[in-house]
Z-matrix of the N, CA and C atoms (Angstrom, degrees):
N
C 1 1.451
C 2 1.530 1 108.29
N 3 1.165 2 122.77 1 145.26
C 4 1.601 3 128.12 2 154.50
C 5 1.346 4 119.05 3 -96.02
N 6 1.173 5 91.25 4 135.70
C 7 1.635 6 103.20 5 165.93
C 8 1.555 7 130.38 6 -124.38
N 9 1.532 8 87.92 7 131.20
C 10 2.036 9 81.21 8 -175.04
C 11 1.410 10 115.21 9 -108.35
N 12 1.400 11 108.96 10 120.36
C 13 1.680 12 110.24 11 -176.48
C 14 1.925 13 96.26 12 -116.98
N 15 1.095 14 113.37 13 156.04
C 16 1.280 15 136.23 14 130.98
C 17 1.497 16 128.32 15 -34.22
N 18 1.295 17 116.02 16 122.93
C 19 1.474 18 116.69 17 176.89
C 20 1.848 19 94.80 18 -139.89
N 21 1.202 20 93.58 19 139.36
C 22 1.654 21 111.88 20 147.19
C 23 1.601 22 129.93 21 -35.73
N 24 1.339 23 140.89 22 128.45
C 25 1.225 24 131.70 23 154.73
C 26 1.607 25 112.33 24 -22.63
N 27 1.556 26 118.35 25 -74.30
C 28 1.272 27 121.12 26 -153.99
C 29 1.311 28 98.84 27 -94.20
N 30 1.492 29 142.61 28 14.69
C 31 1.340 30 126.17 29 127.18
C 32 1.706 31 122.15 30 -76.80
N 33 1.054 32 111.25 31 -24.68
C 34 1.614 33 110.54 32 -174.71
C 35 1.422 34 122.46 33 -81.40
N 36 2.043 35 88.92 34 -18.43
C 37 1.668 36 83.84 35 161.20
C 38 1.550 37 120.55 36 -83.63
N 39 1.174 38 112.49 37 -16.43
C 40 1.835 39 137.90 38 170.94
C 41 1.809 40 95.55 39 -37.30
N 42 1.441 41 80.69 40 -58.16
C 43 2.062 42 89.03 41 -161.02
C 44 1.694 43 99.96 42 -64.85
N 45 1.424 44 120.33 43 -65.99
C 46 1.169 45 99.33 44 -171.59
C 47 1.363 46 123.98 45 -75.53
N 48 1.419 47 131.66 46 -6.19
C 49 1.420 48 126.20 47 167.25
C 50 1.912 49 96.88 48 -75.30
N 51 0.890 50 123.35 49 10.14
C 52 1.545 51 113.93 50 161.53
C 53 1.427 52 114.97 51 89.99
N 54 1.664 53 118.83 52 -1.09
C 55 1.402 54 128.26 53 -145.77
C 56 1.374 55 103.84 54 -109.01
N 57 1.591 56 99.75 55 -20.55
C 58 2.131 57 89.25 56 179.45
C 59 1.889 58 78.20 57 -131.06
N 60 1.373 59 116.55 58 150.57
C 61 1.353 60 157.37 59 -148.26
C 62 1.185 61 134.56 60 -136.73
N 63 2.043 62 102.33 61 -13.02
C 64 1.597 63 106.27 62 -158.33
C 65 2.083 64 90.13 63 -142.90
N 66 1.025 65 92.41 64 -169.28
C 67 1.570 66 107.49 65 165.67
C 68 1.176 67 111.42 66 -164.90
N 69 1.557 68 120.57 67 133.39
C 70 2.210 69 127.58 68 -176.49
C 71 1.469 70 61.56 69 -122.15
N 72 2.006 71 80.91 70 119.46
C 73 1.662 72 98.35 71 154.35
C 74 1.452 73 86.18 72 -148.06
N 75 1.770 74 97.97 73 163.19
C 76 1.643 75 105.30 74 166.67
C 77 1.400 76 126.66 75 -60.75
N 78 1.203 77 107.48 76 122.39
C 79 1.696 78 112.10 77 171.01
C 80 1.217 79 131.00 78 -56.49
N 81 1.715 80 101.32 79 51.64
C 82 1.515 81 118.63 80 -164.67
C 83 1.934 82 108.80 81 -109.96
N 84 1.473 83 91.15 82 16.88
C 85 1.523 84 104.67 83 169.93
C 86 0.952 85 105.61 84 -164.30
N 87 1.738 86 128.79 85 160.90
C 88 1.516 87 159.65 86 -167.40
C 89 1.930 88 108.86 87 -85.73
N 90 1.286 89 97.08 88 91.68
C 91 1.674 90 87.13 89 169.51
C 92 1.435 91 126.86 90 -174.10
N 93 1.594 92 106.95 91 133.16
C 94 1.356 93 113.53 92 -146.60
C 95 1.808 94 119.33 93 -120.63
N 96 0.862 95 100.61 94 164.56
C 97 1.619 96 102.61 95 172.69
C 98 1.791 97 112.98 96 -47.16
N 99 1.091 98 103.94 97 115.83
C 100 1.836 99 129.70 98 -167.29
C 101 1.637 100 100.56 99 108.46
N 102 0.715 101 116.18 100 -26.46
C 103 2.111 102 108.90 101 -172.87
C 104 1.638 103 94.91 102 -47.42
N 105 1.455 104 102.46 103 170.16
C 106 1.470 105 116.06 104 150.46
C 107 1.863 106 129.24 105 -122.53
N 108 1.405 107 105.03 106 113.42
C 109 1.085 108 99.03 107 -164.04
C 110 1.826 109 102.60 108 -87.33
N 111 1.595 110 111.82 109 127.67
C 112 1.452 111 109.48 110 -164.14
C 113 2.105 112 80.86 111 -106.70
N 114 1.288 113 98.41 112 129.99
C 115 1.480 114 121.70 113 153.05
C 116 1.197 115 147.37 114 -68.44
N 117 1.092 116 139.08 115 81.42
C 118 1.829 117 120.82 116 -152.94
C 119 1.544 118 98.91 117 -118.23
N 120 1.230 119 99.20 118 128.29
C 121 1.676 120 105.33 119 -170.64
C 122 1.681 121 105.60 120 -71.38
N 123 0.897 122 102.39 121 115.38
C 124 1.980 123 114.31 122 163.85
C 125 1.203 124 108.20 123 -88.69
N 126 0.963 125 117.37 124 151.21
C 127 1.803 126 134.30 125 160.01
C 128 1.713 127 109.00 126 -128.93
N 129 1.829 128 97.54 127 106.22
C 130 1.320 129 100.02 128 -170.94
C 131 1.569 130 107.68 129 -84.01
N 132 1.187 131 120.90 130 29.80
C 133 1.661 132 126.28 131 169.74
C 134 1.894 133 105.66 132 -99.77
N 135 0.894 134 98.36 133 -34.46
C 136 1.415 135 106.67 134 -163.16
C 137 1.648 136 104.73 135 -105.94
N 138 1.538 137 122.79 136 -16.02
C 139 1.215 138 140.32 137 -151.35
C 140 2.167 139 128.11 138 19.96
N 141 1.319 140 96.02 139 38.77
C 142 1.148 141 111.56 140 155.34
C 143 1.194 142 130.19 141 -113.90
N 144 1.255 143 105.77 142 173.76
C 145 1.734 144 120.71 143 -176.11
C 146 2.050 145 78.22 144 -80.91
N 147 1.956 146 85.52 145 153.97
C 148 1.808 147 102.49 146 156.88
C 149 1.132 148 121.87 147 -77.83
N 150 1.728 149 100.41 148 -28.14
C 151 1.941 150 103.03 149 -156.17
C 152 1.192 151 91.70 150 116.59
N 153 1.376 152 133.57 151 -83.15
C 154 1.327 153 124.58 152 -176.95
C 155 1.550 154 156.72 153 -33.02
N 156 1.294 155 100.10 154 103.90
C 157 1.481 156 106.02 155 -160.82
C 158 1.641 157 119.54 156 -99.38
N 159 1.166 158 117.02 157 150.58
C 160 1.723 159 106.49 158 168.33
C 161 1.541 160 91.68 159 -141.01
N 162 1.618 161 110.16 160 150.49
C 163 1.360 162 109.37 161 162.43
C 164 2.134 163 87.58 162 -120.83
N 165 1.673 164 69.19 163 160.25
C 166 2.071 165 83.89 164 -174.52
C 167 1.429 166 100.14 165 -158.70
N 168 1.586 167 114.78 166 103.64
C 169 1.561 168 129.42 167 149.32
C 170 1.323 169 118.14 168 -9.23
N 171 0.989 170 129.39 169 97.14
C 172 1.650 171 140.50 170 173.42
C 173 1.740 172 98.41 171 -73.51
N 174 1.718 173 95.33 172 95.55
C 175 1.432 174 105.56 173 144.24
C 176 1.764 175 159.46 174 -88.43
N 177 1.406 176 93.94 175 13.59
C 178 1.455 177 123.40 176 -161.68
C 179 1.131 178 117.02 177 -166.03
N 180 1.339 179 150.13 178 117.64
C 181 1.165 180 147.22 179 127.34
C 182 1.769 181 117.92 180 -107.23
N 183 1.486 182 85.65 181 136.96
C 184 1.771 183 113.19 182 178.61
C 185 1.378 184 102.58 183 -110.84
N 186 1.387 185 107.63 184 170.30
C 187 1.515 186 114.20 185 177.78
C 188 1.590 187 89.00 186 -164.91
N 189 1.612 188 95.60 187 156.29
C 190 1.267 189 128.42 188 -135.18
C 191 1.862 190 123.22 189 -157.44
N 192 0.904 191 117.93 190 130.18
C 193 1.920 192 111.95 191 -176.47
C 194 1.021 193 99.06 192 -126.32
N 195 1.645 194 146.46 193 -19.08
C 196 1.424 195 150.26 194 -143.20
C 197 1.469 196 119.74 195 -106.54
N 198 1.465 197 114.21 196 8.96
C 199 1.392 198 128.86 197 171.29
C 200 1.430 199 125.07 198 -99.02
N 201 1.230 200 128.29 199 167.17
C 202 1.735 201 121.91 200 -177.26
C 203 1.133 202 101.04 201 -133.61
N 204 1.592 203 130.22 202 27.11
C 205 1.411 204 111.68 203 170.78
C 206 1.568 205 146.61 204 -69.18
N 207 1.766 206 84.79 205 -0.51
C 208 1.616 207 99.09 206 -160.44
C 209 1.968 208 88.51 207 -139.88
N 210 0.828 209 92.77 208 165.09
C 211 1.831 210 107.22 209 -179.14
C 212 1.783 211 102.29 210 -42.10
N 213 1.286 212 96.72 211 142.66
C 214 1.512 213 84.61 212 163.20
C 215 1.589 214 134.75 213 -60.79
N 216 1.285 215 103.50 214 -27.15
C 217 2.201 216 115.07 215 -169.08
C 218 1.597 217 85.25 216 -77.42
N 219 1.923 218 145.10 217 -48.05
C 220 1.052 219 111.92 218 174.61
C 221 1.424 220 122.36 219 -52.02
N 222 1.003 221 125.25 220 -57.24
C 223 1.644 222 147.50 221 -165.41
C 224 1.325 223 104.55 222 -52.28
N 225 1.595 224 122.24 223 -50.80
C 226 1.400 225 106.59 224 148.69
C 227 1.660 226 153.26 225 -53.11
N 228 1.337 227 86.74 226 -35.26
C 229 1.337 228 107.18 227 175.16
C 230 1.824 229 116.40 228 -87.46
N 231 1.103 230 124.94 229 -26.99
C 232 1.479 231 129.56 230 -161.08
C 233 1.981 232 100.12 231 -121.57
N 234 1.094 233 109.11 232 -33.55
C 235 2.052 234 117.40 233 -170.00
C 236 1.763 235 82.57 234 59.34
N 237 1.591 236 90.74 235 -165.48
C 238 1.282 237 111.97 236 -164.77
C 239 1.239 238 94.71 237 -113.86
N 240 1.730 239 116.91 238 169.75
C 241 1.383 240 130.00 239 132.91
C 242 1.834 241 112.11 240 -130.90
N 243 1.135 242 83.83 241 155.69
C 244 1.632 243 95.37 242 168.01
C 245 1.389 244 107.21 243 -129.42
N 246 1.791 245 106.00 244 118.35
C 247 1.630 246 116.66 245 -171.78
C 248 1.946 247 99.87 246 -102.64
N 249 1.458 248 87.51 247 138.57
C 250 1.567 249 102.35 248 175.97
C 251 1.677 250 103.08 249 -93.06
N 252 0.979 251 119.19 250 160.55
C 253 1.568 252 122.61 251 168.53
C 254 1.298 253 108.49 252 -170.74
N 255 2.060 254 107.24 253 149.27
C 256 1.552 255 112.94 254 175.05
C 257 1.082 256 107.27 255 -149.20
């Protein structure tokens, strides 16, 4: 499967300078080791896409309830995952 999420400028430069590896997103979708997670750079100042895309092999997914990054009613309702990819 592919998946297309949203990323940040200064995470997407993370991914392709080789330096970040993973993604903590809400466990508000289905996706597993073999998927492809496709990246599309947002800029939440401007609220568009750059153009810039990466796709990256999802080798890992974890899941998770013990974080506060997101409202509590998601976090209850959805937990977390944190996806690995290479």
């Amino acid at each position: 499967m592919r998946i297309e999420k949203k990323i940040w400028p200064e995470y997407f430069q993370k991914v392709i300078d080789g330096i970040k590896t993973y993604e903590l997103r809400l466990a508000d979708f289905e996706c597993k080791p073999g998927d492809f997670l496709v990246l599309k750079e947002w800029d939440p100042k401007t609220k568009e896409y750059t153009g810039r895309v990466l796709e990256k092999k999802v080798t890992y997914v974890g899941k998770t309830k013990n974080l506060t990054f997101w409202p509590k009613e998601d976090i209850e309702k959805y937990g977390f995952q944190i996806i690995a990819f290479k």
